[in-house]
Structures are given as C-alpha cells and as structure tokens.
TIMI-2910 file (N, C-alpha, C, CB; in pm, 1 decimal, decimal comma, always signed):
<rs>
+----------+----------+----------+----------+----------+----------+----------+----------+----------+----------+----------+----------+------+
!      n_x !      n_y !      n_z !     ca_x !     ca_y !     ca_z !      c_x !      c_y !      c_z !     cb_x !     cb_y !     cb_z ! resn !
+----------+----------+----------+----------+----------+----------+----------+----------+----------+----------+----------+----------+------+
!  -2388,1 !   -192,8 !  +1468,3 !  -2259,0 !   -201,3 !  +1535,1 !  -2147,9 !   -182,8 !  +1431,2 !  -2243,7 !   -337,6 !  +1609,7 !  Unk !
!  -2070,5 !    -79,0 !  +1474,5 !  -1925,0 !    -70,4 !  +1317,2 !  -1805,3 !   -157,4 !  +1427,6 !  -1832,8 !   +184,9 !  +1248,0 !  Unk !
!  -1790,8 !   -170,0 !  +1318,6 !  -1635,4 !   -257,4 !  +1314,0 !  -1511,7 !   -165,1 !  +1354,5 !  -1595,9 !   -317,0 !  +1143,0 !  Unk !
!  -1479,1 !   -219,1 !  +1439,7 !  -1336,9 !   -155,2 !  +1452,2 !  -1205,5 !   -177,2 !  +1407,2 !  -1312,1 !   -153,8 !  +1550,8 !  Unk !
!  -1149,1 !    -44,6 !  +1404,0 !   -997,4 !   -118,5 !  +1367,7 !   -947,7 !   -247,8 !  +1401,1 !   -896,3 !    -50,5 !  +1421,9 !  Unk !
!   -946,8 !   -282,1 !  +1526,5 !   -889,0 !   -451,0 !  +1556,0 !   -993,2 !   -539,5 !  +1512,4 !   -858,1 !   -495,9 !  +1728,7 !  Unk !
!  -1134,5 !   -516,2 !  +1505,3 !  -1228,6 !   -599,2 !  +1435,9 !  -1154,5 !   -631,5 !  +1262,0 !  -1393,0 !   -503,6 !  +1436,9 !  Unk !
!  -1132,8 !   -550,5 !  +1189,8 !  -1091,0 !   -555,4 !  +1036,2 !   -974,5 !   -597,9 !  +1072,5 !  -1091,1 !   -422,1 !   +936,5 !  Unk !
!   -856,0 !   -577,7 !  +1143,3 !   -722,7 !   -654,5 !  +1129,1 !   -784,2 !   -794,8 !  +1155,2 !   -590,3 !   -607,1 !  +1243,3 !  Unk !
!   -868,6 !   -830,6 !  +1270,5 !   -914,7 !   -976,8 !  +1314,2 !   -925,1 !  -1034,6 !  +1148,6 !  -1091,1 !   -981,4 !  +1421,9 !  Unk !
!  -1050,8 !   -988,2 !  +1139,1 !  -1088,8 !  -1023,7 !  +1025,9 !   -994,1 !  -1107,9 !   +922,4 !  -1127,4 !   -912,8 !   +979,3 !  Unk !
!   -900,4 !   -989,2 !   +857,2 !   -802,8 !   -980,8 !   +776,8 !   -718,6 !  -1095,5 !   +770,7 !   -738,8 !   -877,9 !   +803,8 !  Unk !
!   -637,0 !  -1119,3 !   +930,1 !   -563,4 !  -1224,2 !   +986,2 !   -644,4 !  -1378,6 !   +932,9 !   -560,9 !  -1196,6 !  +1162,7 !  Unk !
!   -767,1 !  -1351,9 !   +996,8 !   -823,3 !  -1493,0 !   +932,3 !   -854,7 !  -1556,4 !   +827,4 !   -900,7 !  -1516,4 !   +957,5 !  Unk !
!   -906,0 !  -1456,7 !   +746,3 !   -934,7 !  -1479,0 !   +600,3 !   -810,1 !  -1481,2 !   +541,3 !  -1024,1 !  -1374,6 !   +532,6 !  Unk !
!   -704,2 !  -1445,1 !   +576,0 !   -575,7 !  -1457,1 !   +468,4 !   -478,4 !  -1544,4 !   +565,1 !   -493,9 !  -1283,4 !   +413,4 !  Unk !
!   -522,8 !  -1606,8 !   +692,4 !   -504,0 !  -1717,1 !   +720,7 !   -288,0 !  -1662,7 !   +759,9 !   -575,9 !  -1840,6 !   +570,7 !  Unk !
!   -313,0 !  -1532,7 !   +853,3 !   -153,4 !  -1493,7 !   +906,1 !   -155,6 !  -1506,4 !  +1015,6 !    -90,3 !  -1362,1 !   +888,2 !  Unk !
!     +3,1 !  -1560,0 !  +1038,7 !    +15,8 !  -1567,1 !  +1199,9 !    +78,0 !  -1425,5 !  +1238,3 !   +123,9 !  -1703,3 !  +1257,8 !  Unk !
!   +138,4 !  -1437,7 !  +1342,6 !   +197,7 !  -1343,9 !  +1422,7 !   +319,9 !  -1239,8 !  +1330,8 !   +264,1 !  -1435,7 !  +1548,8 !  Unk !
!   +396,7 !  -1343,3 !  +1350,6 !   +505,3 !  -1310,0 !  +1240,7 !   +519,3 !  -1284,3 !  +1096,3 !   +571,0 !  -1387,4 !  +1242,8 !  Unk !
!   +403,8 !  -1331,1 !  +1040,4 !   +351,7 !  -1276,3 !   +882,6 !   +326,7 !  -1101,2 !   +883,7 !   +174,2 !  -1363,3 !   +837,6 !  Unk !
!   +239,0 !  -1057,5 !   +994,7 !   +159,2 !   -983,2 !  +1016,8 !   +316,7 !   -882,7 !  +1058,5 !    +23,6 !  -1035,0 !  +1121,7 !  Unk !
!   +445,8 !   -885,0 !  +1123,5 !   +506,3 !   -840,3 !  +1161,4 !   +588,7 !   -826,3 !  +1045,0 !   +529,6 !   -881,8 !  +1262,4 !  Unk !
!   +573,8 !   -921,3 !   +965,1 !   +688,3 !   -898,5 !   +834,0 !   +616,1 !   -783,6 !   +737,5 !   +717,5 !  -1067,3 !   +725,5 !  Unk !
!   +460,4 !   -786,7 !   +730,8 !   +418,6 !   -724,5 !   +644,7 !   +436,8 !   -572,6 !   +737,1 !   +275,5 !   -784,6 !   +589,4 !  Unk !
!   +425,8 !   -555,0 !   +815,8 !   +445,1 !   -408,3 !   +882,8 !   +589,9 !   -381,2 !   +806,4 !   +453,6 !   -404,8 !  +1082,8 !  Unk !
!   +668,2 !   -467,5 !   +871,2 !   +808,0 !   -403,9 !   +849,8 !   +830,5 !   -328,4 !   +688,0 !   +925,8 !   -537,5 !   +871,9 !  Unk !
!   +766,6 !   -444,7 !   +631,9 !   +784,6 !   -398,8 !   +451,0 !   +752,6 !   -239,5 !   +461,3 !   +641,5 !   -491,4 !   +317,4 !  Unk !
!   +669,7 !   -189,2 !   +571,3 !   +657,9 !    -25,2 !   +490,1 !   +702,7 !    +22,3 !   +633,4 !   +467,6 !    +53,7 !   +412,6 !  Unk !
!   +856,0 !    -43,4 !   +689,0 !   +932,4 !    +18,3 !   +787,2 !   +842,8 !    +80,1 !   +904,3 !  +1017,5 !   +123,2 !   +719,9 !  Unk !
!   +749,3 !    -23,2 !   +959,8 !   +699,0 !     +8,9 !  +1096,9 !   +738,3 !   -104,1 !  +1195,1 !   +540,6 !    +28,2 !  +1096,0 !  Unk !
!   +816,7 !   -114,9 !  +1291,7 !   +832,2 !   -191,1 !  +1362,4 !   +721,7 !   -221,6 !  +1471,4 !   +936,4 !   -162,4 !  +1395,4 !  Unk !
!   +724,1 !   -314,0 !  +1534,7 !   +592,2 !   -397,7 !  +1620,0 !   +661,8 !   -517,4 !  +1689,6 !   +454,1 !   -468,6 !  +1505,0 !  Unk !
!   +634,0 !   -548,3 !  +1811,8 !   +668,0 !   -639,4 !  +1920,4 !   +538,7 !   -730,1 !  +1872,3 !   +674,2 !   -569,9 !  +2094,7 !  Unk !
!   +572,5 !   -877,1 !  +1890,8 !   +467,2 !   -969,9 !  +1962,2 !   +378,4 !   -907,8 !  +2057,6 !   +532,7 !  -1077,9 !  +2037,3 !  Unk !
!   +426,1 !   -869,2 !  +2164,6 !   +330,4 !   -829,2 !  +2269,8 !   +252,2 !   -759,4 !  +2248,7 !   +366,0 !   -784,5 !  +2361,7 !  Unk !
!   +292,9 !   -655,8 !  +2190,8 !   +194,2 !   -500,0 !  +2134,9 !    +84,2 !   -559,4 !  +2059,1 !   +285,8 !   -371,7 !  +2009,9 !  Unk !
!   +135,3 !   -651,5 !  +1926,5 !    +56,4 !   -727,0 !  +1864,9 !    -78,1 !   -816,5 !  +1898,3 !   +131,2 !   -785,1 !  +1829,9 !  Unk !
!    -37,6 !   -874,0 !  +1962,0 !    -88,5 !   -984,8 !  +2064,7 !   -182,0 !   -885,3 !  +2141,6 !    +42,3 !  -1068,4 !  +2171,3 !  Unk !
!   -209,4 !   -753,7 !  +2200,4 !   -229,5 !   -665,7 !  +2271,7 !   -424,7 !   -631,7 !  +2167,0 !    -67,6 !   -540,7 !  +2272,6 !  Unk !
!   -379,3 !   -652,6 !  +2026,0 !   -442,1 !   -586,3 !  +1955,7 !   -571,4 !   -692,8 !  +1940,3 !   -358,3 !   -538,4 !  +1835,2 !  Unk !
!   -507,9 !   -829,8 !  +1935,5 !   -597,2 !   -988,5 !  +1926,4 !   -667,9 !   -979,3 !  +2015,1 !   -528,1 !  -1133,5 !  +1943,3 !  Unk !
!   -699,2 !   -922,0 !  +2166,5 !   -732,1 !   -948,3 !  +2278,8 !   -882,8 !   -921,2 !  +2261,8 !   -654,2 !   -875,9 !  +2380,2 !  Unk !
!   -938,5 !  -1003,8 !  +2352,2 !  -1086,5 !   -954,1 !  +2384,8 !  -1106,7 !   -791,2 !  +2427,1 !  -1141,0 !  -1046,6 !  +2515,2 !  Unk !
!  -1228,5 !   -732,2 !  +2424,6 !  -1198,9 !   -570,2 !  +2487,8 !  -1190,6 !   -533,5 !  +2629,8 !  -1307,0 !   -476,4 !  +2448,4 !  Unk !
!  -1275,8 !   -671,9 !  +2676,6 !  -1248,2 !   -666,8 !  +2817,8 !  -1156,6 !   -739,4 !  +2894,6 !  -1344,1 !   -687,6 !  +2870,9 !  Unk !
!   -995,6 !   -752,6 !  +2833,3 !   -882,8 !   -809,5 !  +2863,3 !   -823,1 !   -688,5 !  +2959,5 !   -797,8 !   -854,5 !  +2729,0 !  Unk !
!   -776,9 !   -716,0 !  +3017,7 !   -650,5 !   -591,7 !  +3038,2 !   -596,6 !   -551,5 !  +3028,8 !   -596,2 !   -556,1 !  +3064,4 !  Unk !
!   -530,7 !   -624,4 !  +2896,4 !   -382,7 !   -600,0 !  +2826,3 !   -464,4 !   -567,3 !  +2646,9 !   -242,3 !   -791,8 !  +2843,7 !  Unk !
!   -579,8 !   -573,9 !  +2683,9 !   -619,0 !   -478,7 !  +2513,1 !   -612,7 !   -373,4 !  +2474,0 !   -727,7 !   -466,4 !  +2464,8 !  Unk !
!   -556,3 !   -353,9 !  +2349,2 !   -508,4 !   -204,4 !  +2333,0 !   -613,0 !   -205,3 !  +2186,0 !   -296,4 !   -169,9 !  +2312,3 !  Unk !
!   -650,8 !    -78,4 !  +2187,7 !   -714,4 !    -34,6 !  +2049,1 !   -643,1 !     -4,0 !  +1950,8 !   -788,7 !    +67,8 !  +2053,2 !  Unk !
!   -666,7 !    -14,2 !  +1810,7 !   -534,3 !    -33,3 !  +1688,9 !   -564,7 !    +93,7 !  +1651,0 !   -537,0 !   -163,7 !  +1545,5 !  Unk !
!   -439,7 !   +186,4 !  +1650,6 !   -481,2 !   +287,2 !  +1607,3 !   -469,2 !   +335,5 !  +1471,6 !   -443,8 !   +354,3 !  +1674,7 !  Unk !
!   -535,6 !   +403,0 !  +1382,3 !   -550,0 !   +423,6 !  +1264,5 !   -412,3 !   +393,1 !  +1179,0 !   -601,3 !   +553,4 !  +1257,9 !  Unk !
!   -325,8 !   +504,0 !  +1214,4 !   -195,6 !   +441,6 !  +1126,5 !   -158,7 !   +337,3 !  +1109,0 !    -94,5 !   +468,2 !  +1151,8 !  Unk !
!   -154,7 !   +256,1 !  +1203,6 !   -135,5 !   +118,0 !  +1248,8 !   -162,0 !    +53,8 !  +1140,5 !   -214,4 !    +69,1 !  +1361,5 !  Unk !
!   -352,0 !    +59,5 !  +1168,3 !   -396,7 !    -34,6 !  +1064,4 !   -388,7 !     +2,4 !   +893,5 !   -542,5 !    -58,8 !  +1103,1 !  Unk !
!   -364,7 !   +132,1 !   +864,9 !   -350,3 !   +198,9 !   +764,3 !   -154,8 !   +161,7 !   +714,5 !   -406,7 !   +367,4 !   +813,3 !  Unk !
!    -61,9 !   +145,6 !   +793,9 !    +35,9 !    +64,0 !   +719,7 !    +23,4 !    -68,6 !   +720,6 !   +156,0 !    +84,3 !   +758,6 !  Unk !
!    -80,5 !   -153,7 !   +761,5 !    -34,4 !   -268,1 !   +815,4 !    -85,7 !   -297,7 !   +647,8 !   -101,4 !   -345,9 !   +978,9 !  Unk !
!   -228,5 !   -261,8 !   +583,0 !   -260,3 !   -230,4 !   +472,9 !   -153,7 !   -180,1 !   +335,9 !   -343,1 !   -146,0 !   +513,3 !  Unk !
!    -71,1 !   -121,3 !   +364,2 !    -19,3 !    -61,3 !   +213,9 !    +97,6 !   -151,4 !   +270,4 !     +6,0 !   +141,0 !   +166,2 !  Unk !
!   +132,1 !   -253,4 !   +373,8 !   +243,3 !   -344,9 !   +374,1 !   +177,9 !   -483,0 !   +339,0 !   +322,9 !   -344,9 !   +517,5 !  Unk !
!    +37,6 !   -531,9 !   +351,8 !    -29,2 !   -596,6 !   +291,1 !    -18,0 !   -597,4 !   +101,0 !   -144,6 !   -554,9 !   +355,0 !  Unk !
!    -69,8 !   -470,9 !    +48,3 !    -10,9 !   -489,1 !    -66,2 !    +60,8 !   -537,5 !   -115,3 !    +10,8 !   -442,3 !    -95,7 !  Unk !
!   +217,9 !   -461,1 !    -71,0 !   +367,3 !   -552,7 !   -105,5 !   +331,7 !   -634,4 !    -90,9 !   +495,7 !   -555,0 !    -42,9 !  Unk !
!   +309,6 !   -740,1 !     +2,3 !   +355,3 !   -850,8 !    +74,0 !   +289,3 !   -940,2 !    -90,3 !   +273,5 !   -881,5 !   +269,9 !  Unk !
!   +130,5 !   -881,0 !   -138,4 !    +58,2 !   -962,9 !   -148,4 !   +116,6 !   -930,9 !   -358,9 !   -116,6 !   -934,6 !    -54,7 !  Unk !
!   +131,9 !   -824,8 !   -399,9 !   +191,7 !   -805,9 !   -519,7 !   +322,7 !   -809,3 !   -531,4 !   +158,4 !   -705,9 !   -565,9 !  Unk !
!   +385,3 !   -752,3 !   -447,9 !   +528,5 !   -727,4 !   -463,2 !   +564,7 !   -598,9 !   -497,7 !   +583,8 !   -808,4 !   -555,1 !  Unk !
!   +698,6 !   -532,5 !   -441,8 !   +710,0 !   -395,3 !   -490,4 !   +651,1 !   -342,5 !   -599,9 !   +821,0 !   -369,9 !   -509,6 !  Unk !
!   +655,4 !   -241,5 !   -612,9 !   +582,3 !   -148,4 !   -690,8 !   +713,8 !   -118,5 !   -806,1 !   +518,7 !     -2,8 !   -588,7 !  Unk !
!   +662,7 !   -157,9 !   -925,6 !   +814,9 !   -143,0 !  -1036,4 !   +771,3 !    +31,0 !  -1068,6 !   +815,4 !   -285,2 !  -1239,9 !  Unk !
!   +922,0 !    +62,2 !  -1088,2 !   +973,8 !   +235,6 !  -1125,7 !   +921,4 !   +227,2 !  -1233,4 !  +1142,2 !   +294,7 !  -1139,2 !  Unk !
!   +831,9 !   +376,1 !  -1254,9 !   +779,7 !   +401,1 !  -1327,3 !   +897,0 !   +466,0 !  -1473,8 !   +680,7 !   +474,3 !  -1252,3 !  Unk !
!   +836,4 !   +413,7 !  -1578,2 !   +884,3 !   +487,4 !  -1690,0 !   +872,1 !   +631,7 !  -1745,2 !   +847,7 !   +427,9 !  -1769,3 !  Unk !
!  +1009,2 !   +707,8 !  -1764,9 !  +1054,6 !   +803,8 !  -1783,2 !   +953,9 !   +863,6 !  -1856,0 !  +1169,2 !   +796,0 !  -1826,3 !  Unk !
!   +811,2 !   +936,4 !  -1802,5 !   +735,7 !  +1012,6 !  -1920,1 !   +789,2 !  +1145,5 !  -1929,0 !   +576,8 !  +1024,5 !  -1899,8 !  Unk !
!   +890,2 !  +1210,8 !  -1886,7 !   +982,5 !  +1302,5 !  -1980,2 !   +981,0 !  +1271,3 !  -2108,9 !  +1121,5 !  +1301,5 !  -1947,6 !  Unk !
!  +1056,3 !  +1200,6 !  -2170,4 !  +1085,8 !  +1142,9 !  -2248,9 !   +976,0 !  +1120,8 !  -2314,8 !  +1150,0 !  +1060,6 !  -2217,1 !  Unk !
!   +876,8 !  +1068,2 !  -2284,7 !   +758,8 !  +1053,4 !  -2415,5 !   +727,5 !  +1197,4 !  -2395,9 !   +600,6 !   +929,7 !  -2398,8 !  Unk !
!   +670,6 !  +1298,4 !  -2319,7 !   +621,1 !  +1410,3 !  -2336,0 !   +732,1 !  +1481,1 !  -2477,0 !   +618,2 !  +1487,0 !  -2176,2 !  Unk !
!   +860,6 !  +1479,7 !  -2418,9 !   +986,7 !  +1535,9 !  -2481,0 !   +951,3 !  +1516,6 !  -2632,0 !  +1134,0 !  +1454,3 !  -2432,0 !  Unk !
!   +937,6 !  +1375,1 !  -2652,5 !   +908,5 !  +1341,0 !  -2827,1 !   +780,1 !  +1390,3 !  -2858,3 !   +905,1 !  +1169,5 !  -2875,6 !  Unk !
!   +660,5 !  +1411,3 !  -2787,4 !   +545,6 !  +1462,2 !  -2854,9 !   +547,3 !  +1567,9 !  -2912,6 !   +455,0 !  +1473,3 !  -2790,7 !  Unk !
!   +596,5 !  +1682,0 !  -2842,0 !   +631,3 !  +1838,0 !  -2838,9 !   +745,5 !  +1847,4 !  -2921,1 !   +664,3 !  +1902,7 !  -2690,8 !  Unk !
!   +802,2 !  +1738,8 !  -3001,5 !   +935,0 !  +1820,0 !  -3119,9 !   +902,0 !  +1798,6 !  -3217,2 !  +1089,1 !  +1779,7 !  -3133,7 !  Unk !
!   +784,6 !  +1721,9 !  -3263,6 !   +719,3 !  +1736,2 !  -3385,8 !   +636,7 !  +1862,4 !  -3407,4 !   +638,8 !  +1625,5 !  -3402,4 !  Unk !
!   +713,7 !  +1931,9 !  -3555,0 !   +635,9 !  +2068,0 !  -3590,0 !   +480,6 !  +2096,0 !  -3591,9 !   +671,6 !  +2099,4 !  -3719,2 !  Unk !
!   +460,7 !  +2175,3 !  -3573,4 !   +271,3 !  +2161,1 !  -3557,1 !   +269,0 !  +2174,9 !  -3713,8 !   +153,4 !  +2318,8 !  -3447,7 !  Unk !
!    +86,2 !  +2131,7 !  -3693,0 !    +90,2 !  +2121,4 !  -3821,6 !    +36,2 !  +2208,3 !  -3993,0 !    +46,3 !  +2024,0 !  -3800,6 !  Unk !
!    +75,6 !  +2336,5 !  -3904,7 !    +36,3 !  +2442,3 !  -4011,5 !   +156,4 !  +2494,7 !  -4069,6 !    -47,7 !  +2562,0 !  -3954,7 !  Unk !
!   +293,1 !  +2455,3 !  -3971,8 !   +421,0 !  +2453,0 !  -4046,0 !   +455,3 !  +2400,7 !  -4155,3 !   +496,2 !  +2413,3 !  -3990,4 !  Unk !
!   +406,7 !  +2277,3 !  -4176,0 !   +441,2 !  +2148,8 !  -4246,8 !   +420,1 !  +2209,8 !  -4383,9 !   +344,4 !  +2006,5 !  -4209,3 !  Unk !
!   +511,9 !  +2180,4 !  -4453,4 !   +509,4 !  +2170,7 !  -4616,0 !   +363,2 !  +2100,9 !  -4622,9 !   +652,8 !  +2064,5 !  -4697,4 !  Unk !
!   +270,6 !  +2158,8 !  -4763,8 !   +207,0 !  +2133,6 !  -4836,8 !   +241,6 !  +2019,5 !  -4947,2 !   +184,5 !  +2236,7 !  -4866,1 !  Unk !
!   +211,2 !  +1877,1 !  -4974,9 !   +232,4 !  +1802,0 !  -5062,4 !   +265,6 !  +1871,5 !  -5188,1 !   +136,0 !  +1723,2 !  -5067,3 !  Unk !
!   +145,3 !  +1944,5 !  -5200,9 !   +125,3 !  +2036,4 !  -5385,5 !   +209,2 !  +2131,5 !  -5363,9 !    -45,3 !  +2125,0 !  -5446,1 !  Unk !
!   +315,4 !  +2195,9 !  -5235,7 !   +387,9 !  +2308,8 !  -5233,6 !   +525,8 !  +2258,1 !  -5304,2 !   +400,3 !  +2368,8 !  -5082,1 !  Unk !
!   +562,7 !  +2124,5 !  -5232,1 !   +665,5 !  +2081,1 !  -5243,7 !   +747,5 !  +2022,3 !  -5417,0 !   +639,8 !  +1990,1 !  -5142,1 !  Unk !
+----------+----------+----------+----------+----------+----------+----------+----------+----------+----------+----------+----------+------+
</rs>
C-alpha cells in the first residue's frame, strides 16, 4: 500500500506535533494561501464527503515552507564574482619573473 500525499502531510502534522494554523503559516512563508476548510478537507477520512486529495504542489510547498519555518530564511549568498574576479588577475605562471632572472 503507498502512502499518499495526505497520508505524508498526516504523518508530518503529527510527528512535528502542528496544528491548523502552524500548517497555514508555514504555507504562507512560500506565499500559498489556504482556508481552514480546504485544510481540514485534506485531514478527512477518504470516505468523508468533504475529502479532498492533496495535490502535489500543495504538498511540495507545504515542504520548502516547512524548511523556513524549521531553519529560517535562506541567508544571500556571497558575491563569487568577486572571488572568481581575484583568482583570474593573478599572472599565470610562466609570466612570472625567474628568482635567478631577477
């Protein structure tokens, strides 16, 4: 039997011990909005009436808003211009003066 998308959010929710509104804050972090209801829609047994299946994106931001939530933004990366820039202005080295030339 595989697991489904709302099986792994279930999961997820319990083991990291989120309610409703955790789960809605971590969406938002990667700007997906979500109702309670819709939410609530996803918790349901399969043979509810009001169960909806989670669909991939869904669970795929609810994940990279998990991250944030759980590290914190992602810090700006440092300018490797700038180191490339300094590697490449040192003369190669068949230019270079000879000790015994000099």
């Amino acid at each position: 039997m595989a697991l489904t998308n709302n099986d792994i959010i279930k999961k997820i929710r319990v083991a990291l011990e989120l309610r409703d509104d955790d789960i809605i804050e971590i969406l938002a972090l990667v700007d997906y909005k979500i109702g309670k209801s819709e939410l609530g829609a996803f918790f349901r047994h399969e043979t509810h009436p009001k169960f909806k299946p989670l669909q991939d994106q869904i669970l795929r931001n609810f994940l990279n808003g998990l991250v944030i939530y759980k590290r914190g933004p992602m810090e700006p990366k440092r300018d490797s211009k700038k180191e490339k820039k300094s590697l490449f202005d040192k003369k190669p080295l068949s230019k270079r003066p000879n000790k015994t030339e000099e």
